[in-house]
C-alpha positions in Angstrom: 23.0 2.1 6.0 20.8 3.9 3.0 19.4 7.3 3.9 17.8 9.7 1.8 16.6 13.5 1.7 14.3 15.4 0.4 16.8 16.5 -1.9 18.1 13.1 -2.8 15.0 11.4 -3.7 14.9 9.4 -6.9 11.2 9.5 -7.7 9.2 13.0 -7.7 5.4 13.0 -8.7 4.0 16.6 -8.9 0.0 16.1 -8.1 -0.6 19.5 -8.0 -2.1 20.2 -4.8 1.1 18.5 -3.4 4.2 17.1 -4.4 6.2 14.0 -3.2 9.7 13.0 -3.5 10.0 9.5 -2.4 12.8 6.7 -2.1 13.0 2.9 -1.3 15.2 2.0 1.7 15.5 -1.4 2.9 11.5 -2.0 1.2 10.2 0.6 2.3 9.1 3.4 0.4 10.3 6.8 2.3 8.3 9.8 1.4 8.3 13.4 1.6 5.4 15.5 1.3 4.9 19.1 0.9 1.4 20.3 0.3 0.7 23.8 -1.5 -2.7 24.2 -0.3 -4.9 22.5 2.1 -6.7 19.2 0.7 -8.9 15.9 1.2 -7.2 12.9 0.2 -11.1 11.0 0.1 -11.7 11.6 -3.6 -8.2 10.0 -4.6 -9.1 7.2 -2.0 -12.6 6.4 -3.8 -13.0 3.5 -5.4 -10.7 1.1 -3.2 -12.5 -1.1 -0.4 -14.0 1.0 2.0 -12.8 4.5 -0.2 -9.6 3.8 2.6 -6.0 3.5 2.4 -5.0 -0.4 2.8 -1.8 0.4 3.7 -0.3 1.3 6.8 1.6 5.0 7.6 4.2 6.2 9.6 4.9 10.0 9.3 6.4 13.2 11.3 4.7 16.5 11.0 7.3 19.3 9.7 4.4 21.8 10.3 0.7 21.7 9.7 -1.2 19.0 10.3 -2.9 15.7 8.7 -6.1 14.1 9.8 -6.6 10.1 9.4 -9.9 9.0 8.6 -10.0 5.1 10.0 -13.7 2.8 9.9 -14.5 4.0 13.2 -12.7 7.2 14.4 -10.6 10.8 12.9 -6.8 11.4 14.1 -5.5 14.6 13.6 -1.4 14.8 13.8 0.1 18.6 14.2 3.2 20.1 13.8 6.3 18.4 16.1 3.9 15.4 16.4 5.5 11.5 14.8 2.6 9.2 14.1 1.9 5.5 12.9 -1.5 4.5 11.2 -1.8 1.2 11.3 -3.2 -1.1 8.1 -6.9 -1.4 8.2 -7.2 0.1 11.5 -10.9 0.3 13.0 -11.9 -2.8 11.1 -11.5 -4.9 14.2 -15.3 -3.2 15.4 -16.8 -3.2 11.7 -20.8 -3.7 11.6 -19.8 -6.4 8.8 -18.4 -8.5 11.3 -21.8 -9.2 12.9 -23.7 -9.9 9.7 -22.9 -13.1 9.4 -21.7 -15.2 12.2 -19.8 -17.2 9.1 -17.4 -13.9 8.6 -16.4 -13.9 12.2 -13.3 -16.3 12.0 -11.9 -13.7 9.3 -12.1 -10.9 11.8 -8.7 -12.4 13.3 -7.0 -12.3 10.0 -6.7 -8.4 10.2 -4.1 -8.8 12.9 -1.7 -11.0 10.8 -2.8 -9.8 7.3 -0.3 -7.8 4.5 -0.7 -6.3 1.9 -0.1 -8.0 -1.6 4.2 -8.6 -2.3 4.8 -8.7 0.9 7.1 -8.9 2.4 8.7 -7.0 -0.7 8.2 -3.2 -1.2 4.8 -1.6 -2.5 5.4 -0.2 -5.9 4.6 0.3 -9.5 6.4 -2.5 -10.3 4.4 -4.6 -7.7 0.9 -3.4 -8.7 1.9 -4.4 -12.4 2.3 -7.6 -11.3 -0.8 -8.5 -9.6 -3.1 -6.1 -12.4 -1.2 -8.5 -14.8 -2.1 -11.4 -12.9 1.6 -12.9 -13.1 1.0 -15.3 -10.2 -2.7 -15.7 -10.5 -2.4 -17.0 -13.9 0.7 -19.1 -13.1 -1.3 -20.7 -10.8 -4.7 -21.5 -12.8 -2.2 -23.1 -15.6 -0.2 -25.1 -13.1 -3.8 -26.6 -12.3 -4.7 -27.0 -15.7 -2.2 -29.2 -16.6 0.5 -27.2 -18.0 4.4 -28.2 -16.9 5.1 -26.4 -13.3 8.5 -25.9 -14.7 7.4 -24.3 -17.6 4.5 -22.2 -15.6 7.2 -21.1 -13.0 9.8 -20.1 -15.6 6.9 -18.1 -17.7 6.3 -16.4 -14.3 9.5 -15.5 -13.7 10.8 -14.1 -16.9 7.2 -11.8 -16.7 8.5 -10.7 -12.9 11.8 -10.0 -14.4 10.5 -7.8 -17.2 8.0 -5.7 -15.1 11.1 -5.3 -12.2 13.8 -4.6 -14.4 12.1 -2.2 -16.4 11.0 0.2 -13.1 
């Protein structure tokens, strides 16, 4: 079975305020954190829907602790304590929901929704693929008219590139 340690991560990202050594194991990404200081994760957060994580966590405390902030409630983990934050939690009671009763049949779609390359590993490899619009445009020429062999191969020799080269 893979493992890895802190020690024999292959990927380290120095952030500053915290560094993380992480490692893919059986597509998922394995992290380990160590923070220098205390710090808010909301400004790095800004900008995607919500300003919230999409994706979903599953962490022990060494020592410490870390507070999730979800749509509708704060969870604070401490030292000793193993957690899971589930994707999009809290959306289930969003205000948004009752705005229009047309949204309501999506409110259902949190419960079997993923997150984009599923149910492959999140990565920089994976979010080169969708800002490069790899499947997006092989679909839009496939219904343009273009040979689905040729759009498929075109697709694939783009995915091999990006994968290969990470």
């Amino acid at each position: 079975m893979p493992k890895a340690s802190k020690e024999s991560a292959s990927r380290v990202e120095d952030m500053g305020v915290m560094e993380g050594r992480y490692e893919e194991l059986g597509g998922y990404t394995v992290g380990f954190e160590t923070f220098r200081e205390d710090a808010d994760g909301e400004p790095v957060l800004k900008g995607l829907p919500d300003d919230r994580c999409q994706s979903e966590h599953w962490g022990y405390v060494v020592s410490g602790s870390i507070t999730f902030r979800f749509a509708d409630h704060e969870e604070t983990y401490e030292t000793g304590d193993a957690y899971y934050a589930p994707y999009l939690q809290g959306y289930d009671n969003h205000p948004m929901w009752n705005a229009d009763p047309r949204y309501l049949p999506f409110k259902e779609s949190l419960k079997t929704s993923h997150l984009h390359g599923w149910p492959g590993p999140a990565g920089q490899a994976l979010s080169e693929s969708n800002a490069k619009y790899v499947l997006v445009d092989m679909f839009a020429k496939a219904c343009r008219g273009d040979s689905t062999k040729d759009v498929i191969a075109t697709a694939a020799a783009q995915l091999k590139q990006i994968y290969k080269a990470k």
